[in-house]
N, C-alpha and C positions, 0 to 999 in steps of 0.2 A: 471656642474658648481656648486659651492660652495654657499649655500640661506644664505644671512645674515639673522641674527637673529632681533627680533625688538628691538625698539629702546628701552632703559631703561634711557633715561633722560641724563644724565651725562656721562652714557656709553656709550663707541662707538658702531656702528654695527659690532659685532662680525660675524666669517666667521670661517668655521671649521679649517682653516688653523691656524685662532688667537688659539682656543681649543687646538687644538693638539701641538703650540708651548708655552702655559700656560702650559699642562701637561709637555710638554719635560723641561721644567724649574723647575718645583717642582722636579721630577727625579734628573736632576743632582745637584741640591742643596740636596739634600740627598743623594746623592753619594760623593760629595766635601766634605761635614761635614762626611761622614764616613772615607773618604780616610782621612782627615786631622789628625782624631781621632789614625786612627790606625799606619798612617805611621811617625807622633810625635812621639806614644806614641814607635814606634821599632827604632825612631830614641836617646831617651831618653835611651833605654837600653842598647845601643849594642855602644853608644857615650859616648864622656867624663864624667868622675864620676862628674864634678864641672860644666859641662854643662847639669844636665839632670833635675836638677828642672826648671831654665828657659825656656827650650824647652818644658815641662809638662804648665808650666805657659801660654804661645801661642796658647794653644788647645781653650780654651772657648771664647779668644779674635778672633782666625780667624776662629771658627765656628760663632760666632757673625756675624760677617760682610760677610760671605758667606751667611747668614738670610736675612741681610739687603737689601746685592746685590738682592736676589732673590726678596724679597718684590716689592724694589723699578722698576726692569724690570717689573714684572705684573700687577703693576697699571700702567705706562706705555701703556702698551698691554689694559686694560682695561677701564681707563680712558683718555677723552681728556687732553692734561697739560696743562689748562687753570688754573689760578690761583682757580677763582670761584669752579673748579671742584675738585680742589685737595683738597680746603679745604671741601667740602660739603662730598664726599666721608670719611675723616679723621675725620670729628665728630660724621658720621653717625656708623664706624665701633667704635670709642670711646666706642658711647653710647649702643652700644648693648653689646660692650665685657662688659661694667662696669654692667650692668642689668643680663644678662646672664651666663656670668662666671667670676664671682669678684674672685673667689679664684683662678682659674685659672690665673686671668688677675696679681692678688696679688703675684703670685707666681714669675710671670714673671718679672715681675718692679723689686722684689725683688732679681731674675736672673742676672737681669740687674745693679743693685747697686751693687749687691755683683763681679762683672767682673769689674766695673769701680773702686769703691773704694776698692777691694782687701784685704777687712777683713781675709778672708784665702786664699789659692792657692792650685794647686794641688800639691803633694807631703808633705806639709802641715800636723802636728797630732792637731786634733782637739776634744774639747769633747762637743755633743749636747746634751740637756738632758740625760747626762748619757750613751751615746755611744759613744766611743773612737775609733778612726783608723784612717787611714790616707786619705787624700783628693784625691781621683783619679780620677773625673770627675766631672767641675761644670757647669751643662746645663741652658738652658733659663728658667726651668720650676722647676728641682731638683736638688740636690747635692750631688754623688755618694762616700760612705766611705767605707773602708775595716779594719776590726777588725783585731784585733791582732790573733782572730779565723779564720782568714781569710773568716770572714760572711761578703757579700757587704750588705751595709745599705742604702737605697734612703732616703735623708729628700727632701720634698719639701722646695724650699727657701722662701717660706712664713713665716716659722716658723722664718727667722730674725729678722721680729717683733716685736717677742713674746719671744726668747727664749735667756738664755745667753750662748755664744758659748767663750770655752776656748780655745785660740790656742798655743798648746806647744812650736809648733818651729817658728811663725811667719816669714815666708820663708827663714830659715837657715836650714841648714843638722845637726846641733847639737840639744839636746835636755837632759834639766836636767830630771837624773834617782835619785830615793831615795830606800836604801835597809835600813831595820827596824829589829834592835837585840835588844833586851829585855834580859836587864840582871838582878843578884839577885844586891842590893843595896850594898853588902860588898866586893869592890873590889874599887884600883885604877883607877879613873875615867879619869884623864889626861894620865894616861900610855895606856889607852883603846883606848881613841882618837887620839890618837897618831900612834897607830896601826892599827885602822882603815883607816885610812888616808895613812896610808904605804900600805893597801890591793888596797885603789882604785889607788896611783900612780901607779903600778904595775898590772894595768889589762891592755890588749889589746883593749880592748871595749875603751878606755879613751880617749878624746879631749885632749892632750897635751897640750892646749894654755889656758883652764881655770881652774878655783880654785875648792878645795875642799872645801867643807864643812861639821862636824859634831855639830849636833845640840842634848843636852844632857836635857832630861826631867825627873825630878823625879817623878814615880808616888805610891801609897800606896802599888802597888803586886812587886813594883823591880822601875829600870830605865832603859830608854828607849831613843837610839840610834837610830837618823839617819844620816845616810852615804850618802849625796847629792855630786853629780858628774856629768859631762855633758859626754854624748856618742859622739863619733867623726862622727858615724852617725845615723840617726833618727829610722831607720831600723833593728840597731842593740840595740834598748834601752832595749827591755825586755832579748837581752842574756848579756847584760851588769848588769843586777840588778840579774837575776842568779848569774852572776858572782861573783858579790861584796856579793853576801849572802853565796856561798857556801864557796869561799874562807875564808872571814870575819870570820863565826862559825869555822872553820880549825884556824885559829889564835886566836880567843877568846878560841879556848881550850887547847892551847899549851901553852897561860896564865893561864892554870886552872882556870880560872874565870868560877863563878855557873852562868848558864841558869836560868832566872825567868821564875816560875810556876803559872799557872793559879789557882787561889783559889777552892777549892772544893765547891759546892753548890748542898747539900742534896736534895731529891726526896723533903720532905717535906717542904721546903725553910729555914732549917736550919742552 
């Protein structure tokens, strides 16, 4: 026979049977948030090109609530559901997580704001302090990004905060690319522009449905072009600003138009 355990107040008499069906609940909540994770995420690749962000977007919302569900079955199992008990228990664990693990607890809330109010998503190019890649995973605790080096990067979502987070594509599959030519001052500036704007209609990389832009800045070593463009998709932005640079200098010099030079600066600071 199974010995209850003593009483703890609020707690029921727990019996190995409650134990062992508490473990078998943490188990498959962590098996449900893996299976969800991964069989989205083969469902996002191998599925429609214009259905694979939103099925990417469902991973941190029904890992959420596979969390929840679990929570809310083991208080349950461990607490009477007396009103009295439910809240004694809810401020008792309040006050230890806020004393005990604030950055942890900070992290979370911050988890949780950032799944509700959807500042970025996954799929999503975002820049956090200075790190830029794409949003591939956002958990209760962190927020996983993949560089263009293909380096995954964890921020903890505490840093929401604190820190300013730039989001390129704000959950569109486009996303504007800029390519930067530097040329000498003594050349046709409108015939340039003109031509650059010919390089980016004419790349495959191109979103068809939006505008170009070249934005022309004089500076004291030459002037200085940029060629802004949006990629058709967000994945393809850095072979699209190859693109527009290699093609682009191929046309700037079939204009004979001169490349600006970086000034010489002597050992001595002459």
């Amino acid at each position: 026979m199974n010995e209850p355990t003593t009483d703890l107040g609020i707690l029921r008499n727990l019996e190995l049977n409650d134990v062992i069906l508490i473990a078998g609940v943490i188990l498959l909540t962590w098996l449900l948030a893996a299976a969800v994770r991964t069989v989205l995420h083969r469902v996002a690749k191998f599925g429609p090109q214009r259905l694979r962000l939103p099925i990417l977007r469902l991973i941190p919302l029904l890992r959420l609530a596979v969390g929840i569900a679990a929570v809310v079955v083991i208080v349950r199992i461990l607490v009477e559901p007396t009103f009295q008990n439910v809240v004694a228990i809810l401020a008792s664990v309040s006050l230890a997580l806020a004393f005990v693990l604030k950055d942890y607890v900070s992290s979370l809330v911050a988890g949780v704001v950032t799944i509700i109010e959807g500042p970025y998503q996954p799929g999503d190019w975002i820049n956090v302090d200075g790190v830029y890649g794409e949003v591939k995973l956002i958990g209760v605790r962190a927020t996983h990004i993949v560089t263009a080096d293909d380096d995954e990067v964890i921020i903890p979502n505490s840093r929401l905060w604190s820190s300013i987070i730039t989001n390129a594509t704000s959950g569109g599959r486009s996303v504007l690319c800029v390519a930067h030519f530097y040329l000498h001052q003594d050349h046709d500036a409108e015939l340039v522009r003109r031509r650059l704007v010919l390089v980016a209609e004419t790349s495959g990389f191109r979103n068809a449905e939006t505008k170009i832009g070249v934005v022309v800045r004089e500076q004291l070593w030459g002037t200085h072009y940029k060629l802004k463009a949006y990629a058709r998709e967000s994945r393809e932005q850095f072979n699209f600003v190859t693109d527009l640079t290699i093609r682009g200098k191929q046309a700037l010099r079939e204009m004979n138009v001169r490349f600006a030079q970086a000034p010489y600066v002597g050992q001595g600071g002459d």
